[in-house]
C-alpha positions in Angstrom: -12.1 -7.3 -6.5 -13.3 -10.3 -8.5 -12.2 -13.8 -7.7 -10.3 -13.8 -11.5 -7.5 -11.4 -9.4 -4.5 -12.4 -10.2 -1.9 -12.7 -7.3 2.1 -13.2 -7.7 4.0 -14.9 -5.4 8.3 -14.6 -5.3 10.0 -16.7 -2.8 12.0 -19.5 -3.1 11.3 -21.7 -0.2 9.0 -24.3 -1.4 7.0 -24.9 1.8 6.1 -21.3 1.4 5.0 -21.0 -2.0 2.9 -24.6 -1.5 1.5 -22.6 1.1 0.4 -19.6 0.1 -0.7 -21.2 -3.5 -2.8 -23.7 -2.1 -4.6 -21.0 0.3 -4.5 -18.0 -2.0 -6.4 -20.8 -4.4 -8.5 -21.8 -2.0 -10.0 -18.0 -2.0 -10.5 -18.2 -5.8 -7.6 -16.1 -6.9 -4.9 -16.8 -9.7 -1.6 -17.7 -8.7 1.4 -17.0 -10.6 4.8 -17.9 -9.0 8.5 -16.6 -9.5 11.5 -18.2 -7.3 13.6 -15.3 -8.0 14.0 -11.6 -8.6 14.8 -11.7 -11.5 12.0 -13.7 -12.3 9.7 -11.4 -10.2 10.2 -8.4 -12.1 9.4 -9.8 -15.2 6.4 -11.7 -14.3 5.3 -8.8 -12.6 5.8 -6.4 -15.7 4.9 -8.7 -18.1 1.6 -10.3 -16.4 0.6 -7.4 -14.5 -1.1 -8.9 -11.5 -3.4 -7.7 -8.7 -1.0 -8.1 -6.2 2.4 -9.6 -5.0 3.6 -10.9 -2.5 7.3 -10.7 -2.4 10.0 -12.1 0.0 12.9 -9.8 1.1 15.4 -13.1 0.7 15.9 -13.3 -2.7 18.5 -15.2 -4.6 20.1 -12.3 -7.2 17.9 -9.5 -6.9 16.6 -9.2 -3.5 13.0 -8.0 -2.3 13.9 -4.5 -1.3 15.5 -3.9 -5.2 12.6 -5.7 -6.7 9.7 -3.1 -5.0 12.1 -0.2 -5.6 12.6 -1.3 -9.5 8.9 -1.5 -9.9 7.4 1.1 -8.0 9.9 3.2 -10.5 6.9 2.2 -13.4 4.0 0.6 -11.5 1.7 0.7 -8.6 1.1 -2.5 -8.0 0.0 -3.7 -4.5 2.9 -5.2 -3.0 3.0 -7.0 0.5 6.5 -8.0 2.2 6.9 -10.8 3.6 10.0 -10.2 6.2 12.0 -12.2 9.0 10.9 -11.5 12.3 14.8 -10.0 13.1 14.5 -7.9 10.6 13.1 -4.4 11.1 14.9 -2.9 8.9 13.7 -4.2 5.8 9.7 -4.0 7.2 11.1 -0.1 7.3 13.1 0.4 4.0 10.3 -1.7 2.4 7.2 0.7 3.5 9.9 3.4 2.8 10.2 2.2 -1.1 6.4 1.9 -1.4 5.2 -1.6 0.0 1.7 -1.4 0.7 2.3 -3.5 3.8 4.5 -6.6 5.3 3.8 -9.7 7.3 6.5 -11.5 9.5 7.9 -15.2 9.2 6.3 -17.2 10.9 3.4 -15.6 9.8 -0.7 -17.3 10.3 -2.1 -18.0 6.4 -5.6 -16.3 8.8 -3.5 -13.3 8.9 -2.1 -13.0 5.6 -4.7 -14.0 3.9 -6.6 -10.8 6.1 -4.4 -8.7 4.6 -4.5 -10.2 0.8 -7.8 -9.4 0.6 -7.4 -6.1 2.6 -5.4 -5.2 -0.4 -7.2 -5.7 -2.9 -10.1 -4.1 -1.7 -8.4 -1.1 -1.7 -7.1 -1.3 -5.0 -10.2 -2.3 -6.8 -13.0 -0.1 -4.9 -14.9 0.6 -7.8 -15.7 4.6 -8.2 -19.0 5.4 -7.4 -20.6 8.3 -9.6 -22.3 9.7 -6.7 -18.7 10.5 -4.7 -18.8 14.1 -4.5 -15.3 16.3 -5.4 -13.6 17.0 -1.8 -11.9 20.4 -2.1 -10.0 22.1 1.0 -8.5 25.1 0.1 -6.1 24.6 -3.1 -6.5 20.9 -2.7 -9.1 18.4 -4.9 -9.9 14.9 -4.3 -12.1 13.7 -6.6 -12.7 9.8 -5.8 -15.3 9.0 -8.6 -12.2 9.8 -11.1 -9.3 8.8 -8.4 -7.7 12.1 -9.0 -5.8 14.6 -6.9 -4.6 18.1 -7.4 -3.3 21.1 -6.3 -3.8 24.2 -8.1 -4.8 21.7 -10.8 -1.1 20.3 -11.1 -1.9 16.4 -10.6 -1.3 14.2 -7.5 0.0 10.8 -8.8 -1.3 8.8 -6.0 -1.3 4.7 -4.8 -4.3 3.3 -3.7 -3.1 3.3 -0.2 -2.2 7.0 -0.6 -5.4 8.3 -2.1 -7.6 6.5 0.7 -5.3 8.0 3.4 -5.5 11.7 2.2 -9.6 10.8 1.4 -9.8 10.0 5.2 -8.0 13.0 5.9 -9.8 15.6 3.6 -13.5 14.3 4.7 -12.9 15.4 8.1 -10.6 19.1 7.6 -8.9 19.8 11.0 -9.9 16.6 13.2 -6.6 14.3 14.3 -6.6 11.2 13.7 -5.0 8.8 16.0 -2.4 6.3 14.5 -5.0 3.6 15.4 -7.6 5.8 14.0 -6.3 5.2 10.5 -4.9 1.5 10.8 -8.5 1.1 11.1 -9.9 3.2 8.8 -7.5 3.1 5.9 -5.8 -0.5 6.5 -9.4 -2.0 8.0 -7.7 -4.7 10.2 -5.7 -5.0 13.3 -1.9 -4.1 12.8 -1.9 -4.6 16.9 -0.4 -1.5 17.8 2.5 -1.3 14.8 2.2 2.9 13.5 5.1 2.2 11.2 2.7 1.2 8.4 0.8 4.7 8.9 4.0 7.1 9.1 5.7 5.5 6.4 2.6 5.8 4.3 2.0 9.4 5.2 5.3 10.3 4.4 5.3 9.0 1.2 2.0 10.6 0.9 3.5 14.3 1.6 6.9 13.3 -0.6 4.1 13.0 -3.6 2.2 16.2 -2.4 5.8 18.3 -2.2 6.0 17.0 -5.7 3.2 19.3 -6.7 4.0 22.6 -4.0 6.0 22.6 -0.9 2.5 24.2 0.1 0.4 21.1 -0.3 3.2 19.1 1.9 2.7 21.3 4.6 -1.2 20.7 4.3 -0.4 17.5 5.8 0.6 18.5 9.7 1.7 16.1 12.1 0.3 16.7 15.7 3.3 15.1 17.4 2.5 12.3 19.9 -1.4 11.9 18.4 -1.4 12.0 14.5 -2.2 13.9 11.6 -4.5 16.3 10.3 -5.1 18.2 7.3 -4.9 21.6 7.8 -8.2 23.7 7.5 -6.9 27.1 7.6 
């Protein structure tokens, strides 16, 4: 990701945005800022940035609404910033396509972390010499960041493409929860799965999308992890 990346920040307590401006600056990145939802969305739309980083306590429009509306037209990056009493929305917000969260009080070490986790993932260039994955019906072509199944194309995030290219580049191995926070995520989520389920759920909801086949590809080996099937 070039330092030019543009990141978005919505929340409306000023502490916070001074905050995360003056560190997300400090990295070299953009900073545009919106103190609302409404606002959010239209930044967001209208500027298209790298990334955002979007409260859950919104005035008008909250978070939650705000990642549902745009994940209906965009695949932004998108990192929730949640209360600490609030599970809930960490859940619903994973569930409507956040990329990941980080709880108030949060450390600017830890967020930033995760920032730049972000947009690594997004922005991996393709490298010409990333050979086509195939297991059985199922294509993974990274140079071109496509997926299919039978040739019907697998709309995929960046999050969801690097999960099922960890999967498909080792056919029939489990891979621990941990495993993939590691792998996919690259950082420490100290023991929280909920980022990894959420994300291979959504992962087989897009699969199903293309054969109820595919979905089942992507087997859960309850009390370990996942696997792709290799049979």
């Amino acid at each position: 990701m070039p330092d030019s990346a543009t990141i978005l920040i919505v929340d409306d307590e000023p502490a916070i945005v001074d905050a995360l401006r003056y560190n997300i600056e400090k990295a070299h990145y953009q900073v545009l800022v919106a103190r609302d939802g409404e606002r959010g969305l239209e930044l967001a739309l209208q500027a298209k940035p790298d990334l955002i980083v979007l409260d859950v306590m919104l005035p008008g429009i909250d978070g939650l609404e705000v990642c549902r509306r745009l994940r209906g037209s965009s695949q932004i990056p998108i990192i929730m910033l949640t209360a600490r009493d609030e599970e809930v929305d960490r859940v619903v917000g994973l569930e409507l396509g956040a990329d990941d969260y980080v709880v108030k009080p949060f450390s600017m070490r830890e967020l930033m972390a995760r920032v730049k986790a972000v947009l690594r993932r997004s922005d991996t260039p393709p490298n010409p010499a990333d050979k086509v994955m195939a297991l059985g019906r199922l294509r993974v072509d990274p140079s071109r960041f496509e997926v299919s199944w039978d040739s019907i194309p697998i709309r995929l995030s960046a999050l969801e493409f690097e999960l099922l290219g960890t999967l498909i580049a080792h056919p029939g191995q489990v891979f621990t929860r941990d495993q993939l926070l590691d792998t996919v995520w690259g950082y420490d989520y100290h023991g929280d799965s909920r980022a990894v389920d959420t994300a291979v759920k959504r992962l087989r909801a897009r699969m199903r999308e293309a054969s109820a086949e595919a979905a089942d590809a992507l087997e859960t080996v309850h009390g370990i992890g996942y696997k792709l099937r290799d049979d």
